[in-house]
N, C-alpha and C positions, 0 to 999 in steps of 0.2 A: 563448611570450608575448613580446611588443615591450615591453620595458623601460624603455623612452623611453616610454611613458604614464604613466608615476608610480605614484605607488603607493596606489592606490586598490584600494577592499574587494574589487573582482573579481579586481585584478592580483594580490591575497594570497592570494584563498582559491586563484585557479587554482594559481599557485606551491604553495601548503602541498597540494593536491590531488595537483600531479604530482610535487612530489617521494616523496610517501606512497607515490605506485604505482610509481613507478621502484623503490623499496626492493622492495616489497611484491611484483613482478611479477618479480624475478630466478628464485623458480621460475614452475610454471603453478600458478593459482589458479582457486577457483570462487565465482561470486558469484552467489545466488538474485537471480531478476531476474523480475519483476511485468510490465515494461514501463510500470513507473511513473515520475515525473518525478525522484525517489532512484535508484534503481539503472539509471535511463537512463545518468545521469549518472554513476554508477560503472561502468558500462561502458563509457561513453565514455572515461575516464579511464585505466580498467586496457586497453584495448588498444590506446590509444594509447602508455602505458607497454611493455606486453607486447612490441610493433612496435620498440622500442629494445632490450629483452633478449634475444628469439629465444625468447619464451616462448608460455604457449597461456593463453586464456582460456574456462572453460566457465560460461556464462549459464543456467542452469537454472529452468527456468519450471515451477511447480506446479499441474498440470491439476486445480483444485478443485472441488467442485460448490458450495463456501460461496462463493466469488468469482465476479461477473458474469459472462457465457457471454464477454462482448467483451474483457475481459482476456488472453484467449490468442491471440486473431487481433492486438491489438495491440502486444502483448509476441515476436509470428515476426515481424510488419512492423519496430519497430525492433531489434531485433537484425539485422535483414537490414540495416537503415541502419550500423549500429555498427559491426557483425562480431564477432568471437568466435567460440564454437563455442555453438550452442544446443541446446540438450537439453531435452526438457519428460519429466516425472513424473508419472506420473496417481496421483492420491491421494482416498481417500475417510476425511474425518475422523471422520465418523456410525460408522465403523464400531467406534469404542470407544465404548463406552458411558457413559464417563467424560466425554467432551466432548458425546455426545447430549444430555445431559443439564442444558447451558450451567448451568455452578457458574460461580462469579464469578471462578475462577482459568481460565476456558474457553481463553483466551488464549495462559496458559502452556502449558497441556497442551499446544493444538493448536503452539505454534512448537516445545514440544519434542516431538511425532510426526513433524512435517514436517522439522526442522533433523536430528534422528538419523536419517532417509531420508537429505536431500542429502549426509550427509558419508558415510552409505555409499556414495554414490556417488563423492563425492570419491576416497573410499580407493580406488575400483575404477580410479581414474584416475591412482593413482600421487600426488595431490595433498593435501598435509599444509592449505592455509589456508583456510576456508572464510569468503565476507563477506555481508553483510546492509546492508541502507539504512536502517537507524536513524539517523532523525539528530539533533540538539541537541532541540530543541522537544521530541519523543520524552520524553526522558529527564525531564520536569516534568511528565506528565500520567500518568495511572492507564494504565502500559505491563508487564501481570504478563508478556507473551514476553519481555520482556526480559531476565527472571531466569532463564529455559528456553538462550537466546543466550550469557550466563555460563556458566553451567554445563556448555555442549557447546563453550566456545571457540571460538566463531564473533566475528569479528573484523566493528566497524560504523566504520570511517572515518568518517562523517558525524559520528557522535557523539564519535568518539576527537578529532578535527578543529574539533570546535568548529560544526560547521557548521549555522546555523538552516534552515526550512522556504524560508525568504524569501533566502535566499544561495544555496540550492540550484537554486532556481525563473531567480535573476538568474544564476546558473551555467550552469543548461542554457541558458536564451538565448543567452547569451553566446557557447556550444561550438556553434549551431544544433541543436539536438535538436527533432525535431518535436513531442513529447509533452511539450515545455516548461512549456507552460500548461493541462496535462489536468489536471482535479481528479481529487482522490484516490477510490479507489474500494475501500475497505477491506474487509474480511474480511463476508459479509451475514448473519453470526450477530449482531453489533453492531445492526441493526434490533429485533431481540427482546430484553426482559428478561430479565436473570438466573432462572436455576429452571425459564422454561419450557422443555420439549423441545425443541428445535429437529426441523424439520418441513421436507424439502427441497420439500414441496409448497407451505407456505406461502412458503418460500423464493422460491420460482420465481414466485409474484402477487406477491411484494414488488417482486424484480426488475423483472418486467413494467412494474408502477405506476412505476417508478423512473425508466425506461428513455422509458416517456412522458412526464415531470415534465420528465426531461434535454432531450428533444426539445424541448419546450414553453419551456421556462425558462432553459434551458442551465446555465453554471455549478455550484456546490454543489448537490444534491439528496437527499435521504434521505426515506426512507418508513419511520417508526418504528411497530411494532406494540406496541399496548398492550389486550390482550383483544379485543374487535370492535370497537374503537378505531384509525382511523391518524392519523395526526399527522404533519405535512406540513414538512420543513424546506427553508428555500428560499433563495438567497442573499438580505439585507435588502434591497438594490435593487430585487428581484424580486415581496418583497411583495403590493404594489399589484397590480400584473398578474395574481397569482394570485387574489384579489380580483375581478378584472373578470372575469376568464372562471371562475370558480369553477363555476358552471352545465354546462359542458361539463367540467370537469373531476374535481366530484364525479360524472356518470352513468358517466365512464370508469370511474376507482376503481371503483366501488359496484359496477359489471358484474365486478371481479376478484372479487368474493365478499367483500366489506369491508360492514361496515353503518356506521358512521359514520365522517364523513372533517373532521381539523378544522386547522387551520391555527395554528403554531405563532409567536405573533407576535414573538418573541426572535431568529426566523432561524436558520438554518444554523450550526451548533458541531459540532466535533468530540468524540465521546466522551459525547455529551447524554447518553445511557445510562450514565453512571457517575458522576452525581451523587451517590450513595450511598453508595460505595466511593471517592469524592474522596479520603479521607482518607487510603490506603493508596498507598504511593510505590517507586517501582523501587528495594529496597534490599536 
């Protein structure tokens, strides 16, 4: 970082970023990596750090069938940009019945199934710290993995750092990361209510409908499932446009096997699903 630019919010968090992972990177470390605009950005960090220690970084990518099929072809492309060492994990959550079953702790179970995998992996690598892209915002909204993340010692720089949704976003621009500006593409058990089964059939038409909304709309998109109910979330800009073409857009929908399709006019939120449970906090 050029020092002679002052000291401005990028010039701080870069600095509070690299000094974290010079500490952090004197051994090898492993850090689950999505290929999201969080743990882009923590891999860009830690192996850049890593390239000063003589150390190793492993990016471990969780082959899910709850996350979007395009998550894993984007998550080998940038790690190919980053480097590190990448490793992907084929995991299927469905197959406890505890999480089939989406309880409102779904969250927790599934980051502690998938976090007790990665650190056996870690251990098989010789590697004591394992990190995660949790980052500030995180920690304010109804986040139950994150008590799963305590409790297995998985370390979240973002959140230990201070670092909001919106610093991390001005971060990766700032480092060039090309997945800068990809919206988030969370966990696709969060489209369906609490209690009901999760159904990787349903799954895969939410996806679908999703997947065209993206094309169509770009930006924020969710397809939330409420009984033969969807409910359309769209970024508030985008609105209107869904609006005008609504005609080609409910026969799409309605051909996945949906019967009615309705338009959510609040827009795009993260979490819309856990209005209910608002009231319970990462503690």
């Amino acid at each position: 970082m050029d020092k002679a630019q002052g000291n401005t919010q990028i010039d701080t968090d870069v600095e509070k970023l690299e000094q974290y992972f010079l500490e952090i990177t004197k051994k090898d470390i492993c850090l689950a990596f999505s290929g999201g605009v969080d743990s882009s950005l923590l891999l860009k960090a830690a192996v850049d750090a890593a390239g000063q220690n003589g150390s190793q970084v492993y990016a471990v990518t969780f082959d899910s069938r709850l996350h979007p099929s395009c998550d894993l072809k984007i998550a080998r492309q940038v790690a190919g940009e980053l480097g590190g060492i990448h490793q992907v994990i084929r995991v299927d959550e469905l197959e406890q019945e505890e999480i089939r079953s989406n309880p409102v702790n779904r969250c927790y179970l599934c980051k502690r199934h998938l976090f007790k995998g990665l650190k056996l992996f870690a251990e098989s690598k010789g590697v004591d710290t394992v990190l995660d892209g949790t980052n500030e915002d995180d920690m304010h909204v109804y986040r139950p993995g994150i008590l799963a993340l305590r409790e297995l010692g998985i370390k979240s720089p973002l959140a230990e750092l201070h670092i909001t949704k919106a610093q991390v976003k001005a971060l990766a621009a700032f480092y060039g990361i090309s997945v800068a500006s990809r919206p988030s593409t969370p966990c696709m058990a969060t489209r369906i209510p609490y209690g009901q089964t999760i159904d990787y059939k349903v799954l895969e038409k939410i996806a679908k409908g999703e997947q065209y909304l993206r094309e169509r709309f770009f930006g924020n998109v969710r397809l939330r499932l409420h009984g033969n109910v969807v409910r359309l979330e769209v970024d508030a800009a985008r609105l209107f446009q869904v609006i005008e073409e609504r005609e080609e857009l409910v026969k799409h929908i309605k051909e996945l096997g949906f019967d009615y399709v309705t338009l959510d006019l609040e827009g795009f939120r993260s979490g819309s699903m856990d209005i209910h449970v608002a009231a319970h906090r990462n503690s």
